[in-house]
matplotlib code that plots the C-alpha trace (Angstrom):
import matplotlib.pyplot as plt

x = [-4.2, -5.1, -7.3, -10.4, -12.8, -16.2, -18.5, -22.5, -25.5, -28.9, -32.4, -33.0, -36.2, -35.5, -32.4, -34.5, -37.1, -33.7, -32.9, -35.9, -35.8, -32.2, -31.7, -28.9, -31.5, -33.1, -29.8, -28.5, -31.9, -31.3, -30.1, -26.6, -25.1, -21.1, -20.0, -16.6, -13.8, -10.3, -7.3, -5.1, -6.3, -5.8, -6.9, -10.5, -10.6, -10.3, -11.9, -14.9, -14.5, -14.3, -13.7, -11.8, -14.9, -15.8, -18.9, -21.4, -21.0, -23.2, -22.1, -23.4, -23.7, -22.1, -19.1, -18.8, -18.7, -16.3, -14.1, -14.1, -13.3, -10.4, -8.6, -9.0, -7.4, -4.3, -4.0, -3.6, -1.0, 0.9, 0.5, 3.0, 5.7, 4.9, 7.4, 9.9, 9.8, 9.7, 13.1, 14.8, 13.8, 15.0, 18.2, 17.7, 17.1, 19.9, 22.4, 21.1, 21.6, 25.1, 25.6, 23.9, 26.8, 28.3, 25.3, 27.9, 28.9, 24.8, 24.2, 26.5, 25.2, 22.0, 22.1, 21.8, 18.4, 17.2, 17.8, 16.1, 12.9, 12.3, 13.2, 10.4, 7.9, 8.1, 5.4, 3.0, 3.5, 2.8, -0.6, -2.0, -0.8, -2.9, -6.3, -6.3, -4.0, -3.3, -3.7, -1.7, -3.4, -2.5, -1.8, -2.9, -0.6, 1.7, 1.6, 3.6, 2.2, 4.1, 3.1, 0.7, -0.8, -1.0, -2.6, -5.5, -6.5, -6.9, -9.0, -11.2, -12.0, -13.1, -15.0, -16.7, -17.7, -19.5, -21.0, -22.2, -23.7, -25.3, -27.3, -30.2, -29.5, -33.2, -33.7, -30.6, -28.0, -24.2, -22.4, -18.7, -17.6, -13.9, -12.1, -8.8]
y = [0.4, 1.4, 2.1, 0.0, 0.2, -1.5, -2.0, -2.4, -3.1, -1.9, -1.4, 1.8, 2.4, 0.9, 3.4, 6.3, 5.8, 5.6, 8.7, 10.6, 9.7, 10.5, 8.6, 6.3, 3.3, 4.0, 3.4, 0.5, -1.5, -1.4, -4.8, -4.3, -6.3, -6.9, -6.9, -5.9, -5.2, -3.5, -3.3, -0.4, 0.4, 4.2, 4.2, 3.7, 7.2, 9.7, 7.8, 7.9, 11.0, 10.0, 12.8, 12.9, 12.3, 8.2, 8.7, 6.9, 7.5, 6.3, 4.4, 4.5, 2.0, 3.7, 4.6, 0.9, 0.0, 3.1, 1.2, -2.1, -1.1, 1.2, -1.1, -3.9, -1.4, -0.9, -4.8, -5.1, -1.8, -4.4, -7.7, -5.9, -5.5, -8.5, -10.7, -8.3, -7.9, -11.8, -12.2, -9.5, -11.0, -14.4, -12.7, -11.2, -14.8, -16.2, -13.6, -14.0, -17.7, -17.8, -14.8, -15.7, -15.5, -12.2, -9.7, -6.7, -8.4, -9.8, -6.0, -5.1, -8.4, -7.5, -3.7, -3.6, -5.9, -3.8, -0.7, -2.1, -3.1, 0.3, 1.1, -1.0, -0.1, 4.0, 3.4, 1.1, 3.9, 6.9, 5.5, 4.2, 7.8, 9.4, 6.4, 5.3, 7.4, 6.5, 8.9, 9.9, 9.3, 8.2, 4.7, 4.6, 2.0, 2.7, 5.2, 2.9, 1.5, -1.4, -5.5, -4.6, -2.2, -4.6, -7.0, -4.6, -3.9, -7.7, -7.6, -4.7, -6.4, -9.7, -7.8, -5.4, -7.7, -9.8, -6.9, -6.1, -9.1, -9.5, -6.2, -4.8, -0.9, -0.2, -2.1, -1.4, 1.1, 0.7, 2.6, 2.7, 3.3, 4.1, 3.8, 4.4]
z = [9.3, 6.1, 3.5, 3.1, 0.5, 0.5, -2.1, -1.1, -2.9, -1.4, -2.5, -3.8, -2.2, 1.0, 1.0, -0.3, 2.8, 5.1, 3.7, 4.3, 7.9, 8.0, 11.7, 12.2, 13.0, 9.6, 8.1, 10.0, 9.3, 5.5, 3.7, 2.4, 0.4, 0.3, -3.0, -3.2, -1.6, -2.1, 0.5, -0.6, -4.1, -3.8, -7.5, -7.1, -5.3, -7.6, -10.5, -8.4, -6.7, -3.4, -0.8, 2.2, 4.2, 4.6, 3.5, 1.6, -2.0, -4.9, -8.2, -10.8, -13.6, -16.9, -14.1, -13.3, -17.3, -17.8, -15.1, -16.2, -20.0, -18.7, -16.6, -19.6, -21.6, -19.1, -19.1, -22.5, -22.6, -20.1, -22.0, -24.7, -21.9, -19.6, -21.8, -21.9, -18.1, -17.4, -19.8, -17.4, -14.7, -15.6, -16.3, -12.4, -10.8, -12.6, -10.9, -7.7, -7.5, -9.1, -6.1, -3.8, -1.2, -2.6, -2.8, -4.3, -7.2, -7.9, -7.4, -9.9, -12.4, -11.8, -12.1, -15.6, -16.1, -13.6, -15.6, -18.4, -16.6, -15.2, -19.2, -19.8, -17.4, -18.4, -21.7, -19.4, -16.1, -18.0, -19.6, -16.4, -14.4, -17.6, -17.3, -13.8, -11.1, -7.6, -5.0, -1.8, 1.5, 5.2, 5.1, 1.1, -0.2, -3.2, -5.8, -8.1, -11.1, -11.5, -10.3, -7.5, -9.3, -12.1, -9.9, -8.7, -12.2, -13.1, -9.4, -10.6, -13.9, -12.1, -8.9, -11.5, -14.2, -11.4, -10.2, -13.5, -14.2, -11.2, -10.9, -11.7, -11.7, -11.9, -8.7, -6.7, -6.0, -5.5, -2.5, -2.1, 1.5, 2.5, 5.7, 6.4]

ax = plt.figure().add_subplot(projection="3d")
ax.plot(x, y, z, "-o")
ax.set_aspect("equal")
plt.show()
């Protein structure tokens, strides 16, 4: 369980004639196509506005572009503290190895790189709760903007981009459909 959220490209006026017939075999004759999908990336629902409802709800283009360009921008916000966080965590692994057979003392080695990582984390958490904030939900994954989150954003940059570049907005329509 949890949440699931699909991305779907259809024809606009093969949806528009779906939607003026407003039957369920209207609907389920259109073409979609699957273009994206995201496992737990609570995020996406309040930039878009998604309601509590899992329903169909249109994208549009310039909300796609504002998307892309605002996760970029919180990638870049982490590249300055990446290299800080990788020298911590070196610091980390060594403890954990040299006590690996007496977890209270690596605890107490380690406690202090760990401090400084959450340290470091603070400038990168507060910009991405102020751009791009995560949501609570029933089985919505983390609120936390640390690695995973990290890790969507790179996935929304590369899903996006694609979707981008591969659509004719004139011609088609995105939907976004969530299911939790």
């Amino acid at each position: 369980m949890g949440l699931d959220i699909y991305f779907k490209r259809v024809n606009k006026i093969d949806f528009q004639f779906a939607k003026k017939k407003d039957t369920q075999d209207a609907y389920d004759e259109l073409q979609l196509e699957d273009i994206g999908y995201f496992r737990k990336v609570n995020c996406l629902l309040p930039f878009f506005g998604y309601e509590d409802d899992c329903s169909i709800h249109p994208i549009e283009k310039y909300q796609i572009e504002h998307l892309v360009d605002t996760a970029k921008k919180l990638l870049e916000v982490y590249d300055t503290i990446s290299y800080k966080l990788y020298l911590q965590q070196i610091e980390v692994n060594y403890y954990k190895e040299i006590y690996k057979d007496n977890q209270e003392m690596c605890d107490e080695r380690c406690k202090p790189f760990l401090q400084k990582m959450d340290e470091i984390w603070k400038p990168f958490e507060s910009v991405a709760q102020e751009m791009l904030p995560t949501t609570t939900g029933f089985f919505f994954g983390s609120q936390a903007y640390r690695e995973y989150y990290v890790a969507d954003l790179k996935d929304i940059v590369e899903i996006f981009t694609k979707v981008l570049d591969t659509t004719d907005f004139e011609i088609d329509q995105i939907f976004m459909y969530c299911w939790w």
